[in-house]
C-alpha positions as semicolon CSV with decimal commas, in nm:
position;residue;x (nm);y (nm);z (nm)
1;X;13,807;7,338;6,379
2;X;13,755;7,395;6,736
3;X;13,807;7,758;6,886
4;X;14,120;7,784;7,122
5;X;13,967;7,957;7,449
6;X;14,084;8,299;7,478
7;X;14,295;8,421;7,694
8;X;14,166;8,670;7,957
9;X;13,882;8,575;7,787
10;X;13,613;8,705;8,079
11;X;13,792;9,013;8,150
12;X;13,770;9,102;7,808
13;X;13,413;9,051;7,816
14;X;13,354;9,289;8,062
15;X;13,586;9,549;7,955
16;X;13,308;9,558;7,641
17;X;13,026;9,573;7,849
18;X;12,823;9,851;7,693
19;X;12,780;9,664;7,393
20;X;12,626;9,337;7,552
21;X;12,255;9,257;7,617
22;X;12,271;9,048;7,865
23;X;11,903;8,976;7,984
24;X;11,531;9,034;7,843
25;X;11,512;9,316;8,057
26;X;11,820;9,473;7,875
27;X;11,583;9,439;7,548
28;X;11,311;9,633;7,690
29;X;11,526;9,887;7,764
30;X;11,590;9,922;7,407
31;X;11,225;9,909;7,313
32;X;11,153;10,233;7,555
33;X;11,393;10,443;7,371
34;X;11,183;10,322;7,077
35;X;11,461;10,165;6,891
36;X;11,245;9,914;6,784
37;X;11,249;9,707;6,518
38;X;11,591;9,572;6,487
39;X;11,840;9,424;6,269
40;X;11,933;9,082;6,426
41;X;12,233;8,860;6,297
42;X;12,183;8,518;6,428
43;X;12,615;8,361;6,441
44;X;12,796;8,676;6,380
45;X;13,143;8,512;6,425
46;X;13,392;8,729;6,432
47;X;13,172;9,041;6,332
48;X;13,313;9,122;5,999
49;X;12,929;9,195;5,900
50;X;12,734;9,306;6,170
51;X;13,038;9,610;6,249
52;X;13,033;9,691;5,869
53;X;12,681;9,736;5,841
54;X;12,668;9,932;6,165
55;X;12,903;10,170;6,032
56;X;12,717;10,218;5,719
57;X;12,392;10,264;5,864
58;X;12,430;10,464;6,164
59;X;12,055;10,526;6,197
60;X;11,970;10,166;6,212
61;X;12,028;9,968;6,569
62;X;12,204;9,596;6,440
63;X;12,199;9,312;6,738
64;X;12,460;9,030;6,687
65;X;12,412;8,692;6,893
66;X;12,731;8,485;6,869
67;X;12,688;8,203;7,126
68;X;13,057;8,131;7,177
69;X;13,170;8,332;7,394
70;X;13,539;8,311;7,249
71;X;13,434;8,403;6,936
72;X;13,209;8,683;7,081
73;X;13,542;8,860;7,235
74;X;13,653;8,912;6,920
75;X;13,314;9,074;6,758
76;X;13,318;9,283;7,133
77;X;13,631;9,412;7,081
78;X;13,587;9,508;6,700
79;X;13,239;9,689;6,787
80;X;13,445;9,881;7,037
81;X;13,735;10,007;6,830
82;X;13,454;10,079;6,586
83;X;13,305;10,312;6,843
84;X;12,943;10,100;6,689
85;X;12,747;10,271;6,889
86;X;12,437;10,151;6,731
87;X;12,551;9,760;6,821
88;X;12,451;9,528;7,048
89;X;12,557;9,208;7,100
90;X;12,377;8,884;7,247
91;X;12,611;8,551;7,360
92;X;12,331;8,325;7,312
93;X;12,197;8,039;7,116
94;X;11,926;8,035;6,828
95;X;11,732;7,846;6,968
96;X;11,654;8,103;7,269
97;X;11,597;8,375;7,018
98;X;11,221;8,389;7,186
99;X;11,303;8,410;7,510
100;X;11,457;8,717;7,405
101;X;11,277;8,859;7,155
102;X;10,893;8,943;7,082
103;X;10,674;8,962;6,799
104;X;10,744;9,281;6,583
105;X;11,081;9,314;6,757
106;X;11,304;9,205;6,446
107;X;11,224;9,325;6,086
108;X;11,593;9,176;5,908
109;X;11,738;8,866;6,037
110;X;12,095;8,766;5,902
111;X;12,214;8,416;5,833
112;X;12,569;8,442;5,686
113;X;12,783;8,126;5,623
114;X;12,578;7,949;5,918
115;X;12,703;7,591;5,974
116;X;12,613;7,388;5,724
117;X;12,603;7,026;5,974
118;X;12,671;6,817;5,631
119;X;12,563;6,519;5,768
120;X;12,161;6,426;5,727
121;X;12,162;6,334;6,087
122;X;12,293;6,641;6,194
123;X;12,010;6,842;5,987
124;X;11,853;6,970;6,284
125;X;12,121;7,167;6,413
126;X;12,103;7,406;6,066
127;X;12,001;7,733;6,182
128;X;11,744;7,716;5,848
129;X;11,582;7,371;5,942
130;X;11,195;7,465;5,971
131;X;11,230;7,472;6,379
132;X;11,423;7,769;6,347
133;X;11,263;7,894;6,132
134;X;10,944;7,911;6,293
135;X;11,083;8,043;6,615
136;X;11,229;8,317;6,378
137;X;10,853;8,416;6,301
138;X;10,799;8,488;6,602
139;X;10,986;8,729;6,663
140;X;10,987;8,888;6,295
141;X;10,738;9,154;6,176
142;X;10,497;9,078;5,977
143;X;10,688;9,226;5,659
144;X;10,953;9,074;5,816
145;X;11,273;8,917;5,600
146;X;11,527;8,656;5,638
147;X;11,888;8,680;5,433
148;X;12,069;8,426;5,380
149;X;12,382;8,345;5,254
150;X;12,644;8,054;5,198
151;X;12,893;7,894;4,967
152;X;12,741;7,531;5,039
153;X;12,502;7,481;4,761
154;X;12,327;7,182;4,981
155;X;12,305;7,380;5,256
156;X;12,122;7,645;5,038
157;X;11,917;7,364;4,855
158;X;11,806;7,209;5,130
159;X;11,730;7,552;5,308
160;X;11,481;7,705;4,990
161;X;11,303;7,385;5,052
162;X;11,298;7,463;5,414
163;X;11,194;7,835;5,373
164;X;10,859;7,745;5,171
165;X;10,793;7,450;5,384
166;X;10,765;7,712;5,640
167;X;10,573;7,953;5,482
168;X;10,818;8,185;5,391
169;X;10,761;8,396;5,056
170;X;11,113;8,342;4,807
171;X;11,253;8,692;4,631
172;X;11,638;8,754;4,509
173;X;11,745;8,412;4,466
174;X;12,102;8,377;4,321
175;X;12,366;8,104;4,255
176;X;12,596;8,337;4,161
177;X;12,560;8,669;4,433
178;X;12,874;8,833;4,347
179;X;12,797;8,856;3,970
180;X;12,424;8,919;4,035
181;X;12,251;9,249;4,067
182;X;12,204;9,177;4,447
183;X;12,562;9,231;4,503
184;X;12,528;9,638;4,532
185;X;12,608;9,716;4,877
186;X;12,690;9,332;4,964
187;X;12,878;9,345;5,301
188;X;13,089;9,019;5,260
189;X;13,226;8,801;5,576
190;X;13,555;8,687;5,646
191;X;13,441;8,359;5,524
192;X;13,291;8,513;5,200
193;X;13,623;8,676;5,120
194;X;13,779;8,327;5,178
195;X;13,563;8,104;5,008
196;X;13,546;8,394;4,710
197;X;13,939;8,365;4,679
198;X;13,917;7,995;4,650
199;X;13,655;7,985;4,344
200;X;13,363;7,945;4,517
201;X;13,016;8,119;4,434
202;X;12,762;8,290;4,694
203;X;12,433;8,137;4,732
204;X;12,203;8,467;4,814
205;X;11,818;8,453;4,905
206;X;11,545;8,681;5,077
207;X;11,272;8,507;5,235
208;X;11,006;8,739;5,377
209;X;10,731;8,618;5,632
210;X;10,372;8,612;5,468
């Protein structure tokens, strides 16, 4: 379903401005107050996650890239009635995540409920195809770990296959998250919550860079 355009969607933008990196230069401003490595969430929606686990981890700085920028006015506004103070937020796309980001600079990166693109011609566009994947290494550490999570158990097939094709090492994988022992301190999205209520189980995996 296609997101209706905000209204005053621009000014409300701005008026969150201390949350938003805007350039590279915005990064490295981050870097020389040594809050380096980060936590980056690559389509934070709505920001249901990325504010949560800001909240609980106050001591941790969490980036959130969003690249619709009507979706993004509604994480902006959430980080600031959260007074998040420790988020950041990117409108950007994936696929610029390097352009952005160095090596070393990320040492979690978050997929949660990322578009699954259903059909096989479309396979490209999922944000756990190998291409992404390898411009995620480069910007991970070299401990560095991917979690990911969805309801679409294709998308999550197709995605462990994708992981070890690109050298990634598999730990925690689950069918079944919320009646797993991985579900301790599970932050779940609006879409978790939705797709939960409707029957559906949580695909869970780690995938750490070796």
């Amino acid at each position: 379903m296609r997101m209706r355009k905000k209204k005053h969607g621009i000014e409300r933008i701005a008026a969150c401005d201390e949350f938003l990196l805007k350039t590279k230069e915005d990064i490295e401003a981050i870097k020389e107050e040594g809050k380096m490595p980060i936590r980056l969430e690559i389509g934070s929606g709505k920001g249901d996650f990325c504010v949560a686990f800001s909240e609980r981890n106050k001591d941790r700085l969490f980036v959130a890239m969003e690249k619709i920028s009507d979706v993004a006015v509604c994480l902006l506004e959430k980080a600031k009635a959260a007074e998040c103070d420790n988020l950041r937020v990117i409108i950007g796309d994936a696929k610029n995540v390097t352009e952005l980001f160095d090596k070393n600079d990320v040492c979690e990166l978050y997929l949660n409920f990322s578009d699954p693109w259903p059909k096989a011609g479309h396979a490209k566009r999922r944000l756990t195809h190998r291409s992404f994947l390898e411009l995620y290494k480069k910007v991970l550490t070299d401990d560095g770990v991917i979690i990911f999570k969805t309801d679409n158990r294709g998308l999550f097939d197709f995605s462990l296959e994708e992981f070890e094709a690109a050298g990634f090492r598999l730990e925690n994988v689950t069918y079944d998250l919320h009646n797993s022992e991985f579900n301790e301190g599970n932050i779940q999205t609006e879409y978790e919550r939705n797709f939960s209520a409707k029957g559906f189980t949580i695909n869970r995996v780690e995938a750490y860079v070796k």
